[in-house]
C-alpha positions in Angstrom: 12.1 -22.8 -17.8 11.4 -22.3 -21.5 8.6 -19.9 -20.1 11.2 -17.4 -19.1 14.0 -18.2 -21.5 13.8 -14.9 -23.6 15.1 -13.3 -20.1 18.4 -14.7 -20.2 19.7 -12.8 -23.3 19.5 -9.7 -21.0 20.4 -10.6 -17.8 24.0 -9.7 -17.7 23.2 -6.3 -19.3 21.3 -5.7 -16.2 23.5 -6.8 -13.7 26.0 -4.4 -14.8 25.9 -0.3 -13.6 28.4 2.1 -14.1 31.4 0.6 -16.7 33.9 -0.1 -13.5 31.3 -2.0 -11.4 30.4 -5.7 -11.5 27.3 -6.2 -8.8 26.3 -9.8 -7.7 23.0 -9.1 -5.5 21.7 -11.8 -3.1 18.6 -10.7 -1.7 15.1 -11.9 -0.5 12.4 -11.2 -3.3 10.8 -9.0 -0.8 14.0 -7.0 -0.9 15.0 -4.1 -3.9 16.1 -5.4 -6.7 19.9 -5.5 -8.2 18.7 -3.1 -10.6 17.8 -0.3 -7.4 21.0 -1.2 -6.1 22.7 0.2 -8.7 19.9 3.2 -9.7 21.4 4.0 -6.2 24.8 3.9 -6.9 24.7 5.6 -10.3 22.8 8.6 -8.1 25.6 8.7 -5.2 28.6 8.3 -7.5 27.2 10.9 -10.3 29.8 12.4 -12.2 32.9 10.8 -10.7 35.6 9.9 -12.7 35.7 5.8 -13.1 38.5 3.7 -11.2 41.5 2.3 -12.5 40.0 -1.2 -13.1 37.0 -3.2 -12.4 34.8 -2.9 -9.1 33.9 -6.5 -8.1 30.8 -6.3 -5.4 29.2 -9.4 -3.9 26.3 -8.4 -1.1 24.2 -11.4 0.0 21.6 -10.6 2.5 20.0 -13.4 4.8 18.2 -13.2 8.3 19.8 -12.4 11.1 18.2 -14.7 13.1 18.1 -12.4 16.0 14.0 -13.5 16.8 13.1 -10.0 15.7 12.8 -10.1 12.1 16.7 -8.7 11.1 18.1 -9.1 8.2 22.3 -9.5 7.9 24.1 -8.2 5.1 27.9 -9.6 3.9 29.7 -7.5 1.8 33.0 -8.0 -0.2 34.6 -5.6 -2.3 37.2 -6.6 -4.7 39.3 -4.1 -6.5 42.6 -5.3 -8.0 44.7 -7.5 -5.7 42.7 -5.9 -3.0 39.7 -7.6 -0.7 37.5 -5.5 1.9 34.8 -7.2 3.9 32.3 -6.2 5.7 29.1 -7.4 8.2 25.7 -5.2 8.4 22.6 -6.0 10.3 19.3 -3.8 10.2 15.8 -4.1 9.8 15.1 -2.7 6.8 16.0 -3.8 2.6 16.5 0.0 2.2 19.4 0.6 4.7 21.2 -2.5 3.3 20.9 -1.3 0.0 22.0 2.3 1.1 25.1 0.6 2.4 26.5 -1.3 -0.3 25.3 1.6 -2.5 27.7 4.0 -0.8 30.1 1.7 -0.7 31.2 1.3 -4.2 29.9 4.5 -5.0 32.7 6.0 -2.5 35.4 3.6 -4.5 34.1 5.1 -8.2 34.8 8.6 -6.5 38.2 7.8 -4.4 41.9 8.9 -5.7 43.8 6.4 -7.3 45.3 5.1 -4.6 42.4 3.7 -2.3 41.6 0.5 -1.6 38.4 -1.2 -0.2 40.0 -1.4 3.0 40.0 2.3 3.2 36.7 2.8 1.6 34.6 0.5 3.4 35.4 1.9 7.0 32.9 5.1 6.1 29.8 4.6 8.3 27.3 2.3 6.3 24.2 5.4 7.1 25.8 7.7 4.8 23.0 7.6 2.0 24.0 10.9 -0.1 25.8 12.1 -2.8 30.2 12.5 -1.9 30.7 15.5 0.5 31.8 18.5 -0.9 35.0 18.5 0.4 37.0 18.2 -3.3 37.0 16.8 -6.0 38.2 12.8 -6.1 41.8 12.8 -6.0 42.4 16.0 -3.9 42.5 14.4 -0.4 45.2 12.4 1.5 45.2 8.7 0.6 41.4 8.2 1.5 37.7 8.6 -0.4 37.2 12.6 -1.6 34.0 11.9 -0.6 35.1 11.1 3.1 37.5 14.4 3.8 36.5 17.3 4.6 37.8 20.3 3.0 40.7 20.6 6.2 42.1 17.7 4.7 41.2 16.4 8.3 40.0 12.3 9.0 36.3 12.0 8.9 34.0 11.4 11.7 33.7 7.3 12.6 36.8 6.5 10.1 39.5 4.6 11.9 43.2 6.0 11.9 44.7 2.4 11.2 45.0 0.8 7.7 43.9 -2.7 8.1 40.2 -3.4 7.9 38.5 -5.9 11.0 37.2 -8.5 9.9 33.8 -9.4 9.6 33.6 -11.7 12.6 34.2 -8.3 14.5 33.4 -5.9 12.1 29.1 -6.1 12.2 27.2 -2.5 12.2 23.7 -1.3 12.0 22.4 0.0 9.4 20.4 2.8 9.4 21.7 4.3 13.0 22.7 7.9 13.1 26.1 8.8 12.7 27.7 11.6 13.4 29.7 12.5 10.0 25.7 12.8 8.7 24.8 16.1 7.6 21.6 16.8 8.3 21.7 19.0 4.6 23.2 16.5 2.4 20.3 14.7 0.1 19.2 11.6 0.1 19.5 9.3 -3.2 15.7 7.8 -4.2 14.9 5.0 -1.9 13.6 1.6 -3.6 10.1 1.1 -4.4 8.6 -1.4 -1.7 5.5 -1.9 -4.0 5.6 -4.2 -6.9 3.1 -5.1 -9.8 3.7 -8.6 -11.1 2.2 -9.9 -14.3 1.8 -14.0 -14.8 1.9 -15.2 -18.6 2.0 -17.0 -19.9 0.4 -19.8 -17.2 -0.4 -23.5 -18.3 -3.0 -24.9 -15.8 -4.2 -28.3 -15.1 -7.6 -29.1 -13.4 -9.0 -32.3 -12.1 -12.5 -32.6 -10.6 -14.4 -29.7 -12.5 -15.4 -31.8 -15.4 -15.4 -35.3 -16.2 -11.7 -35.5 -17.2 -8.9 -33.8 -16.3 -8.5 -30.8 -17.9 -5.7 -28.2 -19.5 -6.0 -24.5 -20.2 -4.1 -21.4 -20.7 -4.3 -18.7 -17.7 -2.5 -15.2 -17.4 -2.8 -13.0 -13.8 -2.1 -9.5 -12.6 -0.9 -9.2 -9.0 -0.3 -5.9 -6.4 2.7 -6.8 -3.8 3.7 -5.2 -0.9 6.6 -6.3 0.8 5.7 -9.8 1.0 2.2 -9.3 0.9 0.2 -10.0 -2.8 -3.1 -10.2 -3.9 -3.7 -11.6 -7.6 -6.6 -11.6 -10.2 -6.3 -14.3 -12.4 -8.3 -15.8 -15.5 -8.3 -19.0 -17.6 -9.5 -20.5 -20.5 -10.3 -24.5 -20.5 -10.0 -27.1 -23.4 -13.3 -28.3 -24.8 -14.5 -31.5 -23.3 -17.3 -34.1 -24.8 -19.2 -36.5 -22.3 -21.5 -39.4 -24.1 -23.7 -42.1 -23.0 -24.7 -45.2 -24.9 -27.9 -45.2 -22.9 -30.8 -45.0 -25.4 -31.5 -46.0 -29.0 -28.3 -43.2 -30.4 -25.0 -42.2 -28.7 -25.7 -39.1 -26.9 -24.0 -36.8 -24.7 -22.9 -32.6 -24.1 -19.7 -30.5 -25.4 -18.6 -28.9 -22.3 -16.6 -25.4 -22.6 -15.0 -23.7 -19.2 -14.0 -20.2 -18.1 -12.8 -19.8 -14.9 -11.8 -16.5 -12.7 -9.3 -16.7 -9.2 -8.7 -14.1 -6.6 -5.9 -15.0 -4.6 -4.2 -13.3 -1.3 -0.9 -14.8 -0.2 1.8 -14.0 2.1 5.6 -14.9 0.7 8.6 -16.5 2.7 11.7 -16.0 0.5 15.3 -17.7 0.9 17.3 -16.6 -1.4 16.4 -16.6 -5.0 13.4 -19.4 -3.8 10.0 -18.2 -2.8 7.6 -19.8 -0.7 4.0 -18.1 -0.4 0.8 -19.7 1.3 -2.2 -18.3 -1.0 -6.0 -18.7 0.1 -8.3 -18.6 -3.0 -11.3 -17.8 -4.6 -12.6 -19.1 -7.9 -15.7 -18.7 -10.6 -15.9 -21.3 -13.3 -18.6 -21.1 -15.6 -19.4 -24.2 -17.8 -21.4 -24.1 -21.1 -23.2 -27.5 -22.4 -24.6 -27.9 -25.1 -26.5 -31.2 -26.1 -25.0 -33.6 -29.1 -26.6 -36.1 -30.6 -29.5 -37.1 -33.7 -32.2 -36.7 -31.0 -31.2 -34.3 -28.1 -31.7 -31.0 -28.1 -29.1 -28.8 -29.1 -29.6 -25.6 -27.0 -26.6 -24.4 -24.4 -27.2 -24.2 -21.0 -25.0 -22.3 -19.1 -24.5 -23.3 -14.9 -21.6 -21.5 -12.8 -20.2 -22.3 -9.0 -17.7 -21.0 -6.6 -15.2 -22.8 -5.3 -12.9 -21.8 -1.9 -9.8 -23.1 -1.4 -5.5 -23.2 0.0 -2.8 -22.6 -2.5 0.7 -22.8 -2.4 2.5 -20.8 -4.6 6.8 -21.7 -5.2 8.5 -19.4 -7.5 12.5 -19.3 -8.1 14.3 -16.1 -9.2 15.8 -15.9 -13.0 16.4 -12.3 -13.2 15.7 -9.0 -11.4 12.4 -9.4 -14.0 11.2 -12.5 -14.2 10.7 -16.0 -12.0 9.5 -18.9 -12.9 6.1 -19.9 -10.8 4.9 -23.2 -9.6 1.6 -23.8 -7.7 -0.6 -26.2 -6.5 -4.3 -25.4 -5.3 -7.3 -28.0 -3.7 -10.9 -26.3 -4.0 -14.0 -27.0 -2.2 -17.0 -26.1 -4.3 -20.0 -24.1 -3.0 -22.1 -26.3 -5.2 -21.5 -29.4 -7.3 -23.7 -28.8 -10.6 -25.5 -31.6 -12.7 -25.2 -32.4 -16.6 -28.4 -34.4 -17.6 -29.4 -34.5 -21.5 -33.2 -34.8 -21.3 -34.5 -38.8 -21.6 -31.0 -40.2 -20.7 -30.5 -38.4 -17.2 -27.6 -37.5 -15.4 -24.5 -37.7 -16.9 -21.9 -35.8 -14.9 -21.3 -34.0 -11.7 -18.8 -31.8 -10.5 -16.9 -32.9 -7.7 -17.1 -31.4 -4.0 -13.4 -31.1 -4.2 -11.2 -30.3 -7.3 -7.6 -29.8 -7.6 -5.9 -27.8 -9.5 -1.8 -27.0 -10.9 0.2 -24.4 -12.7 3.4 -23.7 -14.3 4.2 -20.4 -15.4 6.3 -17.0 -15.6 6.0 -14.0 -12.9 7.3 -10.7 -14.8 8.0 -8.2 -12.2 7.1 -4.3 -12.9 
């Protein structure tokens, strides 16, 4: 975890949005980050004045489990001595996060005298700025951004004071309502595209030369949801193989490059990742002969190798995770060291494994 450790020093400046607001975000990786969550709520709440005290938010977001691919989203707002809980189920990251987003949005802009109880009954769709109705503290006892300008109870909010609980109190995100204007804008939804960048990455190889090897790698990868596809390079330790064959030790310095394309699909729990990868690598070797009597010239040879991955990465930050991943390759070729009048002295195995530890930094 060293990798990562710079992130840490930053991590609760990002979890924090407007001064009154205190977010924990429990999401999939494929989901937006904590970060969008509350870009989102700092674009729905604009100018509103702040709350009395702190806004304490915990959304965790798990799979519904419904065989269709549904995501379930538990909310509880804490303000003061007050507690306000609520169940959402949809399909999509975005409608989630447009829910808890006008959630505590609708508590920054809400008299003083609101509670999550009241707030949290607004349907979860509503995914723009507070309703022109008035400004926050001009309405009866519930959010400004709730009443219309009559003063009278918005569409979908119930007339009693006490809020379900969650057992019975599970919506759909995303559905039409009817308190939506079809008018009111929209706040930016979350980018589902991501470009990750992996460095530092320390590798180890066994199989591609005659003992195991370490190097240094970095990679740049395109995701899409959970989709990802990753260009990766590495640079190998020098190795020496000798043979006492002959009159004089003798023998070749071996130096290594190697290139990996990667496409994997990622199944996250939680702050844990879990992405089967198949790969493609290019390592090219460079011998050169050592020795009082062997030709010193390099020769260079190169082969491809095909091969599973499987990538595990755990979540530090919205930013960064730390990666690890193990690979077995099956080379296309197995290339032959031989220094002239002592023969062979190496081959490279038909099947060559390969592990890494590093640090994802998410763009």
């Amino acid at each position: 975890m060293a990798l990562c450790a710079p992130l840490f020093a930053t991590r609760l400046a990002f979890a924090q949005g407007p001064s009154s607001v205190e977010l924990q975000w429990d999401a999939p990786a494929r989901c937006p980050s904590q970060r969008a969550v509350m870009d989102r709520v700092r674009a729905l709440a604009g100018s509103t004045s702040e709350s009395r005290g702190p806004i304490r938010a915990e959304a965790h977001v798990e799979s519904a489990h419904d065989g269709r691919g549904g995501l379930r989203l538990t909310l509880t707002v804490r303000y003061g001595q007050t507690t306000g809980t609520r169940v959402i189920t949809s399909s999509s990251c975005e409608d989630l996060v447009g829910a808890t987003a006008v959630a505590i949005s609708l508590l920054l802009g809400t008299e003083s005298g609101a509670t999550p109880d009241e707030t949290m009954r607004v349907p979860a769709s509503a995914s723009g700025p507070p309703a022109s109705g008035g400004p926050a503290g001009s309405g009866s006892g519930g959010p400004a951004s709730a009443v219309p300008a009559s003063g009278a109870r918005a569409p979908g909010v119930p007339a009693s004071g006490a809020l379900p609980s969650a057992a019975n109190h599970t919506e759909t995100a995303g559905a039409p309502k009817s308190g939506h204007t079809e008018g009111t804008p929209s706040a930016p939804s979350a980018r589902r595209w991501h470009i990750d960048v992996r460095a530092p990455a320390l590798l180890v190889d066994v199989g591609s030369l005659p003992n195991a090897g370490f190097g240094f790698g970095a990679a740049a990868a395109f995701r899409y949801d959970a989709f990802r596809v990753a260009l990766g390079g590495a640079l190998w330790l020098s190795q020496t193989i000798t043979s006492d064959d002959g009159p004089s030790p003798a023998g070749a310095g071996l130096d290594r490059w190697s290139l990996d394309l990667a496409g994997c699909r990622a199944w996250p729990a939680g702050k844990i990742e879990v992405a089967p990868c198949v790969s493609l690598s290019l390592d090219d070797v460079s011998a050169r002969g050592t020795g009082p009597q062997v030709n010193p010239v390099s020769v260079q040879t190169s082969w491809v190798s095909l091969g599973p991955e499987v990538l595990g990465s755990l979540r530090l930050t919205d930013y960064a995770a730390l990666v690890l991943g193990v690979s077995a390759r099956w080379a296309m070729s197995q290339p032959r060291f031989v220094v002239a009048g002592l023969g062979e002295l190496y081959q490279v195995s038909p099947v060559t494994a390969e592990a890494l530890l590093g640090c994802d930094w998410i763009l």
